[in-house]
PASEBA-1860 file (N, C-alpha, C; in nm, 3 decimals):
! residues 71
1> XXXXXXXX> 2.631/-8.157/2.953/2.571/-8.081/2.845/2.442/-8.148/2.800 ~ 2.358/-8.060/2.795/2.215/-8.150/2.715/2.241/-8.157/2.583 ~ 2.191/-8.254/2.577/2.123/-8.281/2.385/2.127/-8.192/2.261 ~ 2.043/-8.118/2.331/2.007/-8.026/2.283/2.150/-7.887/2.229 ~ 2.225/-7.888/2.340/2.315/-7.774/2.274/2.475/-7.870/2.223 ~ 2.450/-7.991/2.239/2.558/-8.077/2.149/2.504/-8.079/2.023 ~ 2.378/-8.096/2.017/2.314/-8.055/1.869/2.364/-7.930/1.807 ~ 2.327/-7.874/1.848/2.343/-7.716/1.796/2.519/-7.671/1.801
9> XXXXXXXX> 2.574/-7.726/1.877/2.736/-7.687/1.849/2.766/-7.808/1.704 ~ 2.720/-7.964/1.700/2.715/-8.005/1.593/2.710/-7.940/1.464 ~ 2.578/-7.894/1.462/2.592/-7.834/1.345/2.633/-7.701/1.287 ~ 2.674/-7.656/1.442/2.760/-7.517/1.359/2.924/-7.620/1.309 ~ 2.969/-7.668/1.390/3.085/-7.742/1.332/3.051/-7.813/1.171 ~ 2.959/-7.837/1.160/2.851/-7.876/1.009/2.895/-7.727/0.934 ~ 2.800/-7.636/0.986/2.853/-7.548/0.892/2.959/-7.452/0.881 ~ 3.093/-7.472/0.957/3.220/-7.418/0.944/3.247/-7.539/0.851
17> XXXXXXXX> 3.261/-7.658/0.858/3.306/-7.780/0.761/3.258/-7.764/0.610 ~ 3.130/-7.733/0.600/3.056/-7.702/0.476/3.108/-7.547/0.377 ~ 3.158/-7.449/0.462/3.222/-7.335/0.444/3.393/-7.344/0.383 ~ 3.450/-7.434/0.452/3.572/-7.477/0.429/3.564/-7.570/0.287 ~ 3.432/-7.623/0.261/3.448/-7.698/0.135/3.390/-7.627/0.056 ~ 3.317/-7.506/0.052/3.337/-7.425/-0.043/3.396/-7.290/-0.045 ~ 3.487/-7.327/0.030/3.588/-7.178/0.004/3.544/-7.066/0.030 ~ 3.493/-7.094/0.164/3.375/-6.959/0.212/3.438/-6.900/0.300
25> XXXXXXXX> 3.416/-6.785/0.362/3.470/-6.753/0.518/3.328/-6.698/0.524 ~ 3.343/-6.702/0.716/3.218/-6.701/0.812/3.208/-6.530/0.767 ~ 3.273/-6.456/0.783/3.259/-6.319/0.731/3.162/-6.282/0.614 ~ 3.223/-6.358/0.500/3.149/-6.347/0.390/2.949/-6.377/0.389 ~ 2.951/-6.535/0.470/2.841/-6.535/0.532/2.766/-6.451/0.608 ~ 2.829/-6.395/0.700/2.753/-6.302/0.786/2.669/-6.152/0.692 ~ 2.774/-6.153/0.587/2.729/-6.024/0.481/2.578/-6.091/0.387 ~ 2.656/-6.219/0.357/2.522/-6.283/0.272/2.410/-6.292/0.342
33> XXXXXXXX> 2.391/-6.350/0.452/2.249/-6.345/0.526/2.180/-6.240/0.577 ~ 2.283/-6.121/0.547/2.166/-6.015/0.580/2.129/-5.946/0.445 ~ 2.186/-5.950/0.334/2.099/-5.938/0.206/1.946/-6.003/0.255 ~ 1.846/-5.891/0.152/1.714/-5.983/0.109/1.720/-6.105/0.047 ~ 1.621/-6.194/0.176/1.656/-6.360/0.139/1.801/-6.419/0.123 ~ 1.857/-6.373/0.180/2.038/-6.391/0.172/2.031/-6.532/0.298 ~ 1.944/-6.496/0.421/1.980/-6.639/0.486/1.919/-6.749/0.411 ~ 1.786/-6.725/0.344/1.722/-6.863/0.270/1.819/-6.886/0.183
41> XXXXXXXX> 1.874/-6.793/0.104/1.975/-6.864/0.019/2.072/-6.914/0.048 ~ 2.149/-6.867/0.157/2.262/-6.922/0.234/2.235/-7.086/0.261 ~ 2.093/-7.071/0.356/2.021/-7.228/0.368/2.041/-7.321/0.242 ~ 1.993/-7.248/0.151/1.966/-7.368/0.051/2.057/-7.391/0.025 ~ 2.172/-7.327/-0.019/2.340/-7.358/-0.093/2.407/-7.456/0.036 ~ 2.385/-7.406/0.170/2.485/-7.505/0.235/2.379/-7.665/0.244 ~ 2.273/-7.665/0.250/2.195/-7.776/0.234/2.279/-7.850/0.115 ~ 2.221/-7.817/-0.018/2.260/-7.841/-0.166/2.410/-7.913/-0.140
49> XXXXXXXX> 2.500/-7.820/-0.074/2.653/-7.908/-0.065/2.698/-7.991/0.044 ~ 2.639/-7.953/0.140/2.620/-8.052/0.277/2.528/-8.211/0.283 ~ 2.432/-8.157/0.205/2.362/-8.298/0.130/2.245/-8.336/0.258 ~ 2.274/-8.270/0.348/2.140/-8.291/0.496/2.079/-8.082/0.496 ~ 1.949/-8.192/0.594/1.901/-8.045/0.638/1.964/-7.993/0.764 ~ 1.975/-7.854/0.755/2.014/-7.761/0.843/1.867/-7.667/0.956 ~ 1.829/-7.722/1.026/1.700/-7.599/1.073/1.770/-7.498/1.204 ~ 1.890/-7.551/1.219/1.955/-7.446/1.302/2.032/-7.334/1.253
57> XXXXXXXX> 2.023/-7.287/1.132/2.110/-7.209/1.051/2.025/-7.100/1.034 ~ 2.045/-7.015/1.115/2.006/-6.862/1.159/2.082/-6.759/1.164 ~ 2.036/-6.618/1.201/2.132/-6.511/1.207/2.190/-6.513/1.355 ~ 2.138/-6.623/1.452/2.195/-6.624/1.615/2.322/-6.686/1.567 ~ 2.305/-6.788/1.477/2.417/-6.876/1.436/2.555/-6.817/1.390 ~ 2.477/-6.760/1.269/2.624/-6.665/1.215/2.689/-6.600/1.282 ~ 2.608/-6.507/1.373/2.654/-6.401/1.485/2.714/-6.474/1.579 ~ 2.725/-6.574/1.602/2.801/-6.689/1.718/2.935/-6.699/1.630
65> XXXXXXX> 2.940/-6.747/1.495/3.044/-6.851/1.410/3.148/-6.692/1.401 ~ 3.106/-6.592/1.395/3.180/-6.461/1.392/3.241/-6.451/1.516 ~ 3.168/-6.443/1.586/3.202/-6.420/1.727/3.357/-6.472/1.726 ~ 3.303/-6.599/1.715/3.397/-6.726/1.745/3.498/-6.702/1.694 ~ 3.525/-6.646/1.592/3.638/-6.613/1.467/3.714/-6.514/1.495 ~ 3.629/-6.431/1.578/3.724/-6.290/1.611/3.822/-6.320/1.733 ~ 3.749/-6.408/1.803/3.853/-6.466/1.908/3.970/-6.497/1.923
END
């Protein structure tokens, strides 16, 4: 595996962990980020409680963490 996509599975495991500590489900997310500015806000709140930056936290992302869930 490159670097690069151990990164990026990292931090989705970052933000299922960050979700679980605030009593979130990936569902609920997927609704919030498609509101106007719903992903910047999403960004900033899981930043704010995660305490690091996130620059991989996109709508490819969510649409993956769903995916993953329906499985």
């Amino acid at each position: 595996m490159s670097k690069l996509y151990r990164e990026y599975e990292y931090e989705k495991e970052c933000v299922l962990h960050t979700l679980d500590k605030l009593e979130m489900s990936v569902r609920f997310l997927n609704v919030w980020v498609n509101e106007p500015m719903g992903l910047e806000n999403a960004r900033y709140d899981w930043e704010k409680n995660s305490n690091r930056n996130n620059d991989w936290l996109e709508l490819n992302m969510v649409k993956e963490l769903v995916e993953e869930e329906v499985r």
